[in-house]
C-alpha positions in Angstrom: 0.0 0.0 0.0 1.2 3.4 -0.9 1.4 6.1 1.8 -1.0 9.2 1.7 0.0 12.9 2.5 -2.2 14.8 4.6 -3.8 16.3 1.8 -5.0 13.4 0.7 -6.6 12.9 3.4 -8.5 16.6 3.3 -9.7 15.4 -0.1 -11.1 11.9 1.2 -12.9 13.8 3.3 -14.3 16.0 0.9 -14.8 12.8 -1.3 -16.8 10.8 1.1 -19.1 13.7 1.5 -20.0 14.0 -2.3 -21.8 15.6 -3.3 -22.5 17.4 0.3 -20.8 20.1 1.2 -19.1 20.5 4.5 -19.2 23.8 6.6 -15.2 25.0 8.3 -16.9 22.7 11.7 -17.6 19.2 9.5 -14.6 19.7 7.7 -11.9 19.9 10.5 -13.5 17.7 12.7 -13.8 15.1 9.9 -10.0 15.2 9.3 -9.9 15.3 12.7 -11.8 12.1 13.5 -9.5 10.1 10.3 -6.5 11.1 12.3 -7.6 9.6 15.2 -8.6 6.7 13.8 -5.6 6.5 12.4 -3.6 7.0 15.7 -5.5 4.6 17.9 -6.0 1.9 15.3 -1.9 1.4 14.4 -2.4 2.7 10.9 -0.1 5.3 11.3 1.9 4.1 8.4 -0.8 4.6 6.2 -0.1 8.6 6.2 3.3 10.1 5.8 2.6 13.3 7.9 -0.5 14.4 10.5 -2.2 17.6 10.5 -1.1 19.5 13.8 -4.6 20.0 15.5 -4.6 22.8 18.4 -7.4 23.0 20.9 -9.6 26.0 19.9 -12.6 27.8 19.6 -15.2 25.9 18.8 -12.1 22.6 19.7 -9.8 20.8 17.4 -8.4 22.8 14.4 -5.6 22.8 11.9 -5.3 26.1 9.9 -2.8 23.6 7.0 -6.7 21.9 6.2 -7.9 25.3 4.7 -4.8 26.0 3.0 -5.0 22.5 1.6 -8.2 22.8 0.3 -7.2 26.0 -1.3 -4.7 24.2 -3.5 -6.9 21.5 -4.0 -9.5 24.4 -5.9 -7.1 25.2 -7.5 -6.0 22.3 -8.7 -9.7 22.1 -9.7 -10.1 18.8 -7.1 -12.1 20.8 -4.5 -15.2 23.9 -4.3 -15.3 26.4 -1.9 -18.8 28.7 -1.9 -20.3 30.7 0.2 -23.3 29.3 2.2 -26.2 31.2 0.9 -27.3 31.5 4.6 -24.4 32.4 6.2 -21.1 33.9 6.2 -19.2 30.9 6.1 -17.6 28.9 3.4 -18.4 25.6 2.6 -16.1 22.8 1.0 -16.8 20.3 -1.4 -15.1 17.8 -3.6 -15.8 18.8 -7.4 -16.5 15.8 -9.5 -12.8 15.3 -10.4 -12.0 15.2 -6.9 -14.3 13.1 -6.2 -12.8 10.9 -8.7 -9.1 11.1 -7.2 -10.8 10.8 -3.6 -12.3 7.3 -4.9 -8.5 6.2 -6.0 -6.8 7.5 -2.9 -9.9 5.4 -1.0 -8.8 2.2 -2.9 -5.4 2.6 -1.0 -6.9 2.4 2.4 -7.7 -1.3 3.9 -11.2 -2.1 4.2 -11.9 -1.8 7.7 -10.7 1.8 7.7 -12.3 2.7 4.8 -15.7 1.2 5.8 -15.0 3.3 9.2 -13.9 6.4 7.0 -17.4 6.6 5.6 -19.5 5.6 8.6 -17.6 8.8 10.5 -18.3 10.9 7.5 -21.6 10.1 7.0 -22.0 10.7 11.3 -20.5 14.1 10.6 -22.6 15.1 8.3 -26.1 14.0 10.4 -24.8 15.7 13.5 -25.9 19.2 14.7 -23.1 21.7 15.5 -23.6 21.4 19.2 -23.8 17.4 19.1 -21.0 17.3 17.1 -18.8 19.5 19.5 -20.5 17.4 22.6 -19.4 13.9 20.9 -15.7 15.2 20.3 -15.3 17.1 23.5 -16.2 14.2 25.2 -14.3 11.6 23.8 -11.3 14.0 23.5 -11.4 16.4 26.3 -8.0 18.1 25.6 -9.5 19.6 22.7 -12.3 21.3 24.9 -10.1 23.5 26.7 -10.2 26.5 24.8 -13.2 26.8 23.0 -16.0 29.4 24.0 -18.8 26.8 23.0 -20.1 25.0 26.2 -21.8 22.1 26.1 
């Protein structure tokens, strides 16, 4: 099995949401979330470098996933748009990426990528605050600078 960069792993996110959209919370908890699966199942050879999450505002965050996904527009693998009811953006794979996220998915071994899409999917269904509750409590550290309380 060939190793991913992180960046692959921003657009497997993106991917597994197709053709959703993920708001800046989805996105970087969903890399998030792969990381830690990552971490705590041994498959740390499976990526050649982790995102640097910091506790913050609303918990873990990596300022590297939105410059990322920049390159990936540009590359014309990813979408950023505004959300028409809000002020932030929201991220998407475009249908190439897509593509490419379905090749760097055939790299991963089957339990993980079976988990992959079950914790997308969960993502996605989750309300901001449940999703902050679920990650705050299962990773505590995170928690301790953000101004949302559950």
């Amino acid at each position: 099995m060939s190793t991913l960069n992180k960046k692959n792993l921003t657009l497997i996110a993106l991917g597994m949401a197709y053709p959703d959209k993920l708001s800046p919370v989805q996105l970087q908890k969903t890399v998030f979330l792969f990381q830690q699966c990552l971490e705590e199942g041994g498959w740390t050879s499976i990526i050649d470098k982790f995102y640097q999450f910091q506790p913050y505002d609303y918990g873990p965050f990596c300022q590297d996933i939105y410059e990322d996904t920049h390159d990936l527009s540009k590359q014309g693998l990813a979408t950023i748009e505004r959300s028409p009811n809000s002020q932030f953006l929201l991220y998407g794979a475009s249908e190439t990426g897509r593509s490419k996220s379905q090749q760097l998915e055939s790299h991963l071994m089957p339990p993980v990528k079976e988990y992959f899409n079950n914790l997308s999917a969960w993502v996605r269904h989750q309300t901001f605050s449940s999703l902050l509750s679920s990650i705050y409590e299962k990773y505590p550290s995170m928690a301790v600078n953000s101004i949302f309380r559950t």
